[in-house]
N, C-alpha and C positions, 0 to 999 in steps of 0.2 A: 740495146745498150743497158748495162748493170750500174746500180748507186754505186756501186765498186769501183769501176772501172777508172783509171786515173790513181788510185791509191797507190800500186802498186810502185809505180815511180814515183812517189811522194817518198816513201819508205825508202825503195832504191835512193833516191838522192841524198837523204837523210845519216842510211848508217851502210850504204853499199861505199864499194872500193875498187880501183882495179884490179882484174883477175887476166895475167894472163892464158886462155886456151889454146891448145892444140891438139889440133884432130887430122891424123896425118890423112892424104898425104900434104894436105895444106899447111903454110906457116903458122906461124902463132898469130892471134889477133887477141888483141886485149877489148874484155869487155867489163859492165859491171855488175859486182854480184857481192850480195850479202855471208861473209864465210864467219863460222862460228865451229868450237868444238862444245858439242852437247856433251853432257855429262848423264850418263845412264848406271843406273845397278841393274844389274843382269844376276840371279840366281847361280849359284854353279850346284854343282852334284850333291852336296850335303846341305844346301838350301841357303847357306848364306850368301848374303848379295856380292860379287863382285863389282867393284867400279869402272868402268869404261870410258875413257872420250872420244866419242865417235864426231869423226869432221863431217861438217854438212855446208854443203852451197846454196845458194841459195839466187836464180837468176830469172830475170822475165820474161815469159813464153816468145813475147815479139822482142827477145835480145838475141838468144842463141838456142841452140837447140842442143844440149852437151850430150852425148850417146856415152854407152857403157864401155872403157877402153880409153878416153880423152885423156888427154893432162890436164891438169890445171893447173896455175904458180898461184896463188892469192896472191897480193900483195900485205895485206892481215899476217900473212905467217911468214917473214922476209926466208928466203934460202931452203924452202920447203916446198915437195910438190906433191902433187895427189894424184892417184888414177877414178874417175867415175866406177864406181861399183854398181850402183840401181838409180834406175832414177824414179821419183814420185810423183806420178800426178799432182796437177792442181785442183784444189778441192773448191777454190775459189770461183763463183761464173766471171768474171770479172775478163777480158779479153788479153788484159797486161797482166794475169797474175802470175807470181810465182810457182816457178817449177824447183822441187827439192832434189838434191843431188846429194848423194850418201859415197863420200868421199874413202878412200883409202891412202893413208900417207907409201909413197916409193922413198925407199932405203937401197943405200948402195951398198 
């Protein structure tokens, strides 16, 4: 057992939301997860920074397990959905920590 452990759903309860997921071939199942779009400068060729918002999830190792290819709806982003791109370990020992999901908005 980690002084951690427990945290994680403290947080989740705090500023998490429902997300509906799907991972076919199964239905959707809504769970909860913290979605945010980070804001990043990223360098381009001539050295000045461009700006980025990259969407990121953010859900508890004992919630789901999102693999690369998933949907996700957040409910944070109404009428918006995302495909799993990487997912990030948790750098937490903590046994409910978050696992980071580096999102991709789908466009029609």
């Amino acid at each position: 057992m980690s002084v951690f452990d427990g945290m994680t759903g403290v947080l989740d309860e705090a500023f998490g939301a429902p997300v509906t997921w799907t991972a076919a071939p199964a239905g959707p199942v809504t769970i909860s997860g913290v979605f945010r779009e980070e804001v990043l400068d990223e360098p381009i060729a001539d050295g000045r920074p461009d700006t980025l918002a990259v969407p990121m999830l953010r859900v508890r190792k004992t919630v789901a397990l999102l693999a690369r290819g998933h949907l996700v709806q957040p409910s944070a982003a109404p009428g918006r959905s995302f495909t799993v791109l990487r997912v990030i370990p948790a750098s937490s020992p903590a046994a409910d920590a978050f696992l980071l999901y580096i999102l991709e908005e789908v466009t029609s």
